[in-house]
Biopython code that builds the backbone (N, CA, C, O; Angstrom):
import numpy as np
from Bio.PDB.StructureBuilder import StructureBuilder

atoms = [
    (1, "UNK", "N", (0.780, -0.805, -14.256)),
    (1, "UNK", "CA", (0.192, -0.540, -12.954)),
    (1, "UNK", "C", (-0.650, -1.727, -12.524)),
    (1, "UNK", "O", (-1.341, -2.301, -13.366)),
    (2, "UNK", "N", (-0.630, -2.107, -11.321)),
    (2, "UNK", "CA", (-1.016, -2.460, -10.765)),
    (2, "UNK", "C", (-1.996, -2.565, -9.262)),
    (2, "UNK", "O", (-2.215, -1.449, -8.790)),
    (3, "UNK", "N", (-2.434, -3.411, -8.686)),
    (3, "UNK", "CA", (-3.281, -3.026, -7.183)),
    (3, "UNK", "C", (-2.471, -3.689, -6.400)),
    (3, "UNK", "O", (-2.106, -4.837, -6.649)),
    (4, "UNK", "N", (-2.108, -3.013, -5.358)),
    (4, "UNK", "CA", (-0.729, -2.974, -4.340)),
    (4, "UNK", "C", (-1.316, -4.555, -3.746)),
    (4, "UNK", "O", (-0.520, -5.049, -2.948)),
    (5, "UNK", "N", (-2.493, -5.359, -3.994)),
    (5, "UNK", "CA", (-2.943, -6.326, -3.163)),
    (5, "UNK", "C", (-2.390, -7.830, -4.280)),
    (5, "UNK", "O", (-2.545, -9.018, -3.997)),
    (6, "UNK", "N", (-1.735, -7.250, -5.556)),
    (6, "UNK", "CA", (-1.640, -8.382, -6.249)),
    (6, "UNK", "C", (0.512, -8.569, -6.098)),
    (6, "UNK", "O", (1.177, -9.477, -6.596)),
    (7, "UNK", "N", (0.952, -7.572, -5.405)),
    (7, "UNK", "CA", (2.377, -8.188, -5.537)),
    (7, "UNK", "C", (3.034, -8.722, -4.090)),
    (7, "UNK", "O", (2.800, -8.515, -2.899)),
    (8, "UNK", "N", (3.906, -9.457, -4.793)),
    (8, "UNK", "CA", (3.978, -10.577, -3.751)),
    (8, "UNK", "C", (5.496, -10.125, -2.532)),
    (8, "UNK", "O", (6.535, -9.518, -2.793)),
    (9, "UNK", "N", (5.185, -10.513, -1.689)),
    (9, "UNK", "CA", (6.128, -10.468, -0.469)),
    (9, "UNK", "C", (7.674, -10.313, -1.080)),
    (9, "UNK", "O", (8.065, -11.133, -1.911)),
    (10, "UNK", "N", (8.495, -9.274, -0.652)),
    (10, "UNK", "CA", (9.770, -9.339, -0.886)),
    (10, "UNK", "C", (10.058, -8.343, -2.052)),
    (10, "UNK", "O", (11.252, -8.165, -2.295)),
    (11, "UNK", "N", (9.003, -7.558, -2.934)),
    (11, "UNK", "CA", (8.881, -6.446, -3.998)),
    (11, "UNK", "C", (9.069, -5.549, -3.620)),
    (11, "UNK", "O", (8.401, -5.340, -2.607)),
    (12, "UNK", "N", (9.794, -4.649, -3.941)),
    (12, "UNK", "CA", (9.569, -3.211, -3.844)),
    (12, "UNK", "C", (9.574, -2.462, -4.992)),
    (12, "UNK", "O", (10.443, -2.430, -5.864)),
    (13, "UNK", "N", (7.904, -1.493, -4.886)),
    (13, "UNK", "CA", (7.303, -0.994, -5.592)),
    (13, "UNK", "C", (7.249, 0.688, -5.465)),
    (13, "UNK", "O", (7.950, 1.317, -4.673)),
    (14, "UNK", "N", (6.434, 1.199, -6.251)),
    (14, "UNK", "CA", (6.471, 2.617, -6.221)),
    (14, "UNK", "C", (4.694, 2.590, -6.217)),
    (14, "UNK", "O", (4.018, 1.765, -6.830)),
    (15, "UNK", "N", (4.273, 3.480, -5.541)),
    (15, "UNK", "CA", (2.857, 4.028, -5.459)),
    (15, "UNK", "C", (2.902, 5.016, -6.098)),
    (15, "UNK", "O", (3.713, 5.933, -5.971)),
    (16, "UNK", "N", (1.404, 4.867, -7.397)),
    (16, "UNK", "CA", (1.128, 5.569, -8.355)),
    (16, "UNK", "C", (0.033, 6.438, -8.035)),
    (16, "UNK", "O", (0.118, 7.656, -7.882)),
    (17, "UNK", "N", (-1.134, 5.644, -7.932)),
    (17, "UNK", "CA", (-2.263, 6.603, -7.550)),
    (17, "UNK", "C", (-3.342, 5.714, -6.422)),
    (17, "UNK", "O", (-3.121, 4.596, -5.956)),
    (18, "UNK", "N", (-4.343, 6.447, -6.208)),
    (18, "UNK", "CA", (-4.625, 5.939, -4.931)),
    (18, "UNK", "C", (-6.231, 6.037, -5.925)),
    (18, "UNK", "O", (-6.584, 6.993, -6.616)),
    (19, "UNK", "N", (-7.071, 4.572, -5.677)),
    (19, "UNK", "CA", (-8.462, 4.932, -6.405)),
    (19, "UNK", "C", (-9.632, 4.632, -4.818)),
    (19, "UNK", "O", (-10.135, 3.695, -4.199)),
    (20, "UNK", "N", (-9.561, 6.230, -4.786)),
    (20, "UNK", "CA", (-10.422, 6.186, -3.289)),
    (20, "UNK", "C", (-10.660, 7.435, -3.493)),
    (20, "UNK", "O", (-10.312, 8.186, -4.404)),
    (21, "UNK", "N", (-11.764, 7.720, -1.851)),
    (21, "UNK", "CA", (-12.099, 9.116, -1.730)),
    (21, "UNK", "C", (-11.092, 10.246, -1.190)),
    (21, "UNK", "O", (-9.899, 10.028, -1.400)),
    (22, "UNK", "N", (-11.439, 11.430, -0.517)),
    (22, "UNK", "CA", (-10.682, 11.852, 0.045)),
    (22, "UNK", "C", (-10.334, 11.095, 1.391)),
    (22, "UNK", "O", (-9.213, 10.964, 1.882)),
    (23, "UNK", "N", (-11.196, 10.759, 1.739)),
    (23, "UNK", "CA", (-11.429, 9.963, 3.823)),
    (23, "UNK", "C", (-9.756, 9.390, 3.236)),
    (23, "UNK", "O", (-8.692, 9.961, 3.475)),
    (24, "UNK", "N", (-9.950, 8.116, 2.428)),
    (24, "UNK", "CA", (-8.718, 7.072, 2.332)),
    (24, "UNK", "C", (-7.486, 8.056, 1.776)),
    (24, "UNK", "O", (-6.376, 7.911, 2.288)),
    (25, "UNK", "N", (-7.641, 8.857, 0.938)),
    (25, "UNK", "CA", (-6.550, 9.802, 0.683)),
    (25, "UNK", "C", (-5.941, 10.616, 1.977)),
    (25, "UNK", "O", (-4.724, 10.704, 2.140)),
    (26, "UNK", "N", (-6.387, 10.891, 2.402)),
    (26, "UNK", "CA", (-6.118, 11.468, 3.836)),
    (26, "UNK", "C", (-5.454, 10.749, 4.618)),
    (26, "UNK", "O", (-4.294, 10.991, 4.954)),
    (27, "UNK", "N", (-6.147, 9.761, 4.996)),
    (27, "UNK", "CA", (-5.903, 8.401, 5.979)),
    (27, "UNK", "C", (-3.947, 7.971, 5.229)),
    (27, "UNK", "O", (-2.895, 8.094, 5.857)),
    (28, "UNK", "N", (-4.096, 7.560, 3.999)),
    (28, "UNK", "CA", (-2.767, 6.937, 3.336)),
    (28, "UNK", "C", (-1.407, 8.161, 3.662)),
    (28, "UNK", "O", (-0.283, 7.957, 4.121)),
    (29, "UNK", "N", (-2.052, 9.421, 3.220)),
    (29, "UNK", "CA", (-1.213, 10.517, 3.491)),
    (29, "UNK", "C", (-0.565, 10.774, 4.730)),
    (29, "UNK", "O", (0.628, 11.032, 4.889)),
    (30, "UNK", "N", (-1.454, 10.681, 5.594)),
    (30, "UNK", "CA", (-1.450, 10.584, 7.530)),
    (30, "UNK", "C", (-0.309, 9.551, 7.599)),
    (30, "UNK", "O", (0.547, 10.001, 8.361)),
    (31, "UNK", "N", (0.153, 8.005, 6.972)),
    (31, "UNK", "CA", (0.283, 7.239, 7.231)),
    (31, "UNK", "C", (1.832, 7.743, 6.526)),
    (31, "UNK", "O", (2.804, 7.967, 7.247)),
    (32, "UNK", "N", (1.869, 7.850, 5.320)),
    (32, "UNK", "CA", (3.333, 8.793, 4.724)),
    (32, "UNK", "C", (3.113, 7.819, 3.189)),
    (32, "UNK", "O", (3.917, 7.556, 2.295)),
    (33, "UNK", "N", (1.805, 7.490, 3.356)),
    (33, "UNK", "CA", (1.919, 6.992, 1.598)),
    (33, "UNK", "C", (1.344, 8.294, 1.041)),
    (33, "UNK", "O", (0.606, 9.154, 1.522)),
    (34, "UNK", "N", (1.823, 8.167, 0.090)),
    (34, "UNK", "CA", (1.255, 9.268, -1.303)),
    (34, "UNK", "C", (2.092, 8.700, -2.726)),
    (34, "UNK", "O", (2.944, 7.811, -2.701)),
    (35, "UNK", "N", (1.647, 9.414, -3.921)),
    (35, "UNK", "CA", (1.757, 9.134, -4.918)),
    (35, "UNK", "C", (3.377, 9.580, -4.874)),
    (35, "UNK", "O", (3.759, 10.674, -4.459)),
    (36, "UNK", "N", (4.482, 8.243, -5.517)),
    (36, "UNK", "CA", (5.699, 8.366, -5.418)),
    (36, "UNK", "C", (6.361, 7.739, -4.423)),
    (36, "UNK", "O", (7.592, 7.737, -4.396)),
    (37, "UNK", "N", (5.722, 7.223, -3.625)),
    (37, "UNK", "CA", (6.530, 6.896, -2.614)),
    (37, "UNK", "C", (7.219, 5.313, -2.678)),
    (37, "UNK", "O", (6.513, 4.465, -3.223)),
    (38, "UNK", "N", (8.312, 4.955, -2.248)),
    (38, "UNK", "CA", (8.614, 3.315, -2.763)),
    (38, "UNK", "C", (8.517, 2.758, -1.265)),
    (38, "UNK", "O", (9.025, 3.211, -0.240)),
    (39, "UNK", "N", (7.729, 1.666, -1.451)),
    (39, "UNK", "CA", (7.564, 0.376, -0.396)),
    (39, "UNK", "C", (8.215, -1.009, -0.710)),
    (39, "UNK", "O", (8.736, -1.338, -1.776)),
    (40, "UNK", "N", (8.106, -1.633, 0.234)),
    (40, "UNK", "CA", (8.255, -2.937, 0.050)),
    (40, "UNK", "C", (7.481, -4.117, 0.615)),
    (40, "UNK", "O", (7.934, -4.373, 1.731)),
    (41, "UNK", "N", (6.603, -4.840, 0.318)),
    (41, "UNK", "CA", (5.931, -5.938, 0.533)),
    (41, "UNK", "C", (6.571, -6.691, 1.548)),
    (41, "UNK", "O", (7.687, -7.151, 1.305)),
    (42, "UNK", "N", (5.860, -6.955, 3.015)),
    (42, "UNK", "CA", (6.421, -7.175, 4.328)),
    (42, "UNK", "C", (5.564, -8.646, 4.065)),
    (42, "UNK", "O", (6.118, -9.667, 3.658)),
    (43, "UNK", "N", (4.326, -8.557, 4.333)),
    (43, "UNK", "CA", (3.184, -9.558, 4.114)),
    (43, "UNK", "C", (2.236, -9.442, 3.187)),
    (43, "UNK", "O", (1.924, -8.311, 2.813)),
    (44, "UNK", "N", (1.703, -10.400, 2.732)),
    (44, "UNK", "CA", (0.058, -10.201, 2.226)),
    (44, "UNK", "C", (-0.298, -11.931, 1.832)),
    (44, "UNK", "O", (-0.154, -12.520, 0.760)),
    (45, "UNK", "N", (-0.882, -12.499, 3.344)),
    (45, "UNK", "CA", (-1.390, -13.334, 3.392)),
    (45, "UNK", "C", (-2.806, -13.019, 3.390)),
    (45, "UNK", "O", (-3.285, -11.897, 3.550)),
    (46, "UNK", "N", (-3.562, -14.318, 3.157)),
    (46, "UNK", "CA", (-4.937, -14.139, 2.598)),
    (46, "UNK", "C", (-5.903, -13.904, 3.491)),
    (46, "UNK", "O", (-7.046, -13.627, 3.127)),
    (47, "UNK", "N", (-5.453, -14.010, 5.104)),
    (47, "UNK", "CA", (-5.945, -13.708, 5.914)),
    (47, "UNK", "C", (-4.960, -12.984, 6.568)),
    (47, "UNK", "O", (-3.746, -13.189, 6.554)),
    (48, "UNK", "N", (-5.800, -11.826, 7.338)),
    (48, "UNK", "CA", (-4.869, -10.938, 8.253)),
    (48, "UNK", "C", (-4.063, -9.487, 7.683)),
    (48, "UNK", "O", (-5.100, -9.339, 7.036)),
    (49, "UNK", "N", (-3.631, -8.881, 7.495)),
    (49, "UNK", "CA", (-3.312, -7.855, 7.563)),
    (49, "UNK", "C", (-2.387, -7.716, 6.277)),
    (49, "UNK", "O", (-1.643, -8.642, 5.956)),
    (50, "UNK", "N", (-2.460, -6.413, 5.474)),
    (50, "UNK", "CA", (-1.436, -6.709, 4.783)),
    (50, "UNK", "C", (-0.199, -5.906, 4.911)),
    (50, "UNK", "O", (-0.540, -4.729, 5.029)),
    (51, "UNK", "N", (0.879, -6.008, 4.935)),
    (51, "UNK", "CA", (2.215, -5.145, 5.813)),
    (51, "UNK", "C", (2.689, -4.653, 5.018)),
    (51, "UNK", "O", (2.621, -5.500, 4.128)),
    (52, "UNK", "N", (3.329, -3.566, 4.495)),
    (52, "UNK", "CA", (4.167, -2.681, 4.090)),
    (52, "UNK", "C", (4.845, -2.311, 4.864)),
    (52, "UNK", "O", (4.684, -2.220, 6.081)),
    (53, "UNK", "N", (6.262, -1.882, 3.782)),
    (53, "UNK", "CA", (7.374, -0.752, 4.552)),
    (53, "UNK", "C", (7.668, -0.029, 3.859)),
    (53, "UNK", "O", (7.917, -0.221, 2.669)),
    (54, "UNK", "N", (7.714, 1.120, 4.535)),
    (54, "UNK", "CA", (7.828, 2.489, 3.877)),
    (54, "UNK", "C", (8.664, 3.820, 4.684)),
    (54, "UNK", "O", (8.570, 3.929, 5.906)),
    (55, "UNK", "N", (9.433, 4.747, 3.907)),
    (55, "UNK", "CA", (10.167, 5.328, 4.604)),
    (55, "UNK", "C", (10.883, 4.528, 6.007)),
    (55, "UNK", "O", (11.137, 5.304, 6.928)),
    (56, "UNK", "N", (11.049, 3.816, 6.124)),
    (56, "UNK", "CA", (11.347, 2.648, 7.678)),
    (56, "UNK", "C", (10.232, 2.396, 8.384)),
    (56, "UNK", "O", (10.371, 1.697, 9.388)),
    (57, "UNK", "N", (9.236, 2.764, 8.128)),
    (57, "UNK", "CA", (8.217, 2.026, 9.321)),
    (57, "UNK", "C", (7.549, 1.187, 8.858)),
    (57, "UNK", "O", (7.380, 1.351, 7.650)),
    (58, "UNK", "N", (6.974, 0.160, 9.350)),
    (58, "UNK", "CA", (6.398, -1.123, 8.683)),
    (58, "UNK", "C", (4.733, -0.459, 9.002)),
    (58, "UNK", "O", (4.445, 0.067, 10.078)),
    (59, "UNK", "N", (3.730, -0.615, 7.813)),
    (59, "UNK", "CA", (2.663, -0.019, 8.396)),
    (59, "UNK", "C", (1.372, -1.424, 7.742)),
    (59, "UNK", "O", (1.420, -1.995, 6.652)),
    (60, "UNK", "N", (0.426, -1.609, 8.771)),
    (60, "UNK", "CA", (-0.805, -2.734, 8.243)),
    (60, "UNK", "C", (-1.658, -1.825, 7.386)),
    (60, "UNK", "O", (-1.807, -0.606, 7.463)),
    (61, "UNK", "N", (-2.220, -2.768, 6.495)),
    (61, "UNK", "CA", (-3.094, -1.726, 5.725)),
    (61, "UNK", "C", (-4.614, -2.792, 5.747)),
    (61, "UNK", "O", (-4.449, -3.987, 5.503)),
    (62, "UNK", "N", (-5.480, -2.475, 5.930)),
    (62, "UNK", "CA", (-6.683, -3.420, 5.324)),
    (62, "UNK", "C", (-6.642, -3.959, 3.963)),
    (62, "UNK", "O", (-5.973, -3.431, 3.074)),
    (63, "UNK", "N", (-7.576, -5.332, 3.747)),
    (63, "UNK", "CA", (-7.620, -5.951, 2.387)),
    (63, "UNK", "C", (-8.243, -4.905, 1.394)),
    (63, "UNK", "O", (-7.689, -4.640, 0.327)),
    (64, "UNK", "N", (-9.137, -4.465, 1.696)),
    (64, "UNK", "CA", (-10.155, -3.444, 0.325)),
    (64, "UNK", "C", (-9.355, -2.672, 0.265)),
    (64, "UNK", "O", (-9.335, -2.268, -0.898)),
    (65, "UNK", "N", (-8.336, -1.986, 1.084)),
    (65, "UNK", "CA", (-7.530, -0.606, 1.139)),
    (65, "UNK", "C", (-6.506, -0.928, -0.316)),
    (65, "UNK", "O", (-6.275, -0.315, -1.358)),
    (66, "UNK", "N", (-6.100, -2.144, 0.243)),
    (66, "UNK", "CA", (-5.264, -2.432, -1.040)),
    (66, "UNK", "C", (-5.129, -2.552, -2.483)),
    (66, "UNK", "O", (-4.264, -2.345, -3.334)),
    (67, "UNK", "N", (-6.411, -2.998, -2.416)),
    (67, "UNK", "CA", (-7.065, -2.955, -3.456)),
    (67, "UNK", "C", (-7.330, -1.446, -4.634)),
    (67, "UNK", "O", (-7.320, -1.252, -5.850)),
    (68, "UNK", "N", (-7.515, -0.761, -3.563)),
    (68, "UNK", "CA", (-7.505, 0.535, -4.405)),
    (68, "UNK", "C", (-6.086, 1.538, -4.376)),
    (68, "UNK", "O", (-6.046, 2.754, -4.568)),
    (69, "UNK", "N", (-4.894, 0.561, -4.057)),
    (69, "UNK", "CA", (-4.054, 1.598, -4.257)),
    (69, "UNK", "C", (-2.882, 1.407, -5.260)),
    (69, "UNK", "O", (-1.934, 0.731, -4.860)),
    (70, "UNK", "N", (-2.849, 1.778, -6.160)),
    (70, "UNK", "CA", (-1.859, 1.419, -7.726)),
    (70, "UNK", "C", (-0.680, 1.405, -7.607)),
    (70, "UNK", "O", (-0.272, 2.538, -7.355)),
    (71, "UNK", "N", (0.197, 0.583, -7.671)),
    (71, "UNK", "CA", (1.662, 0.433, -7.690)),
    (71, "UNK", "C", (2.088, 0.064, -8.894)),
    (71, "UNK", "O", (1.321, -0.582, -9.608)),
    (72, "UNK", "N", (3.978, 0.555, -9.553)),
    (72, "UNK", "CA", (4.337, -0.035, -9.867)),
    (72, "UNK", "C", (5.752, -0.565, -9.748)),
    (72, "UNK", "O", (6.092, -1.566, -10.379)),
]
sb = StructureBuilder()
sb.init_structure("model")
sb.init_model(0)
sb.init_chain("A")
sb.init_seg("    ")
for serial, (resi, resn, name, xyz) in enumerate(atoms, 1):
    if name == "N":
        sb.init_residue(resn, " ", resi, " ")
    sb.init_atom(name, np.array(xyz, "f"), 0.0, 1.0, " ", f" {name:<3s}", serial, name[0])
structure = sb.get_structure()
């Protein structure tokens, strides 16, 4: 496992667990992440936004967000 902010553009991963409160659990869920779900690394430049795709929609996530969410 890993933090969804360390793999690089062009991966596709699986989301494990999410290390946040409920607010961000909610928020990720709203969005169609949850535990299980497979993405793929759109962007994650060091500035600006970091992009995922998931189920087909490409979604931005914040830098700290990423940080707390476990992939592998």
């Amino acid at each position: 496992m890993m933090p969804l902010a360390m793999v690089q553009p062009g991966r596709r991963v699986r989301l494990v667990a999410i290390n946040g409160g409920r607010g961000l659990q909610s928020r990720l869920a709203a969005m169609g992440l949850a535990p299980g779900v497979e993405m793929e690394v759109v962007s994650s430049r060091l500035q600006g936004p970091f992009i995922v795709e998931a189920k087909g929609s490409r979604l931005m996530l914040g830098r700290r967000m990423v940080h707390k969410i476990l992939v592998e």
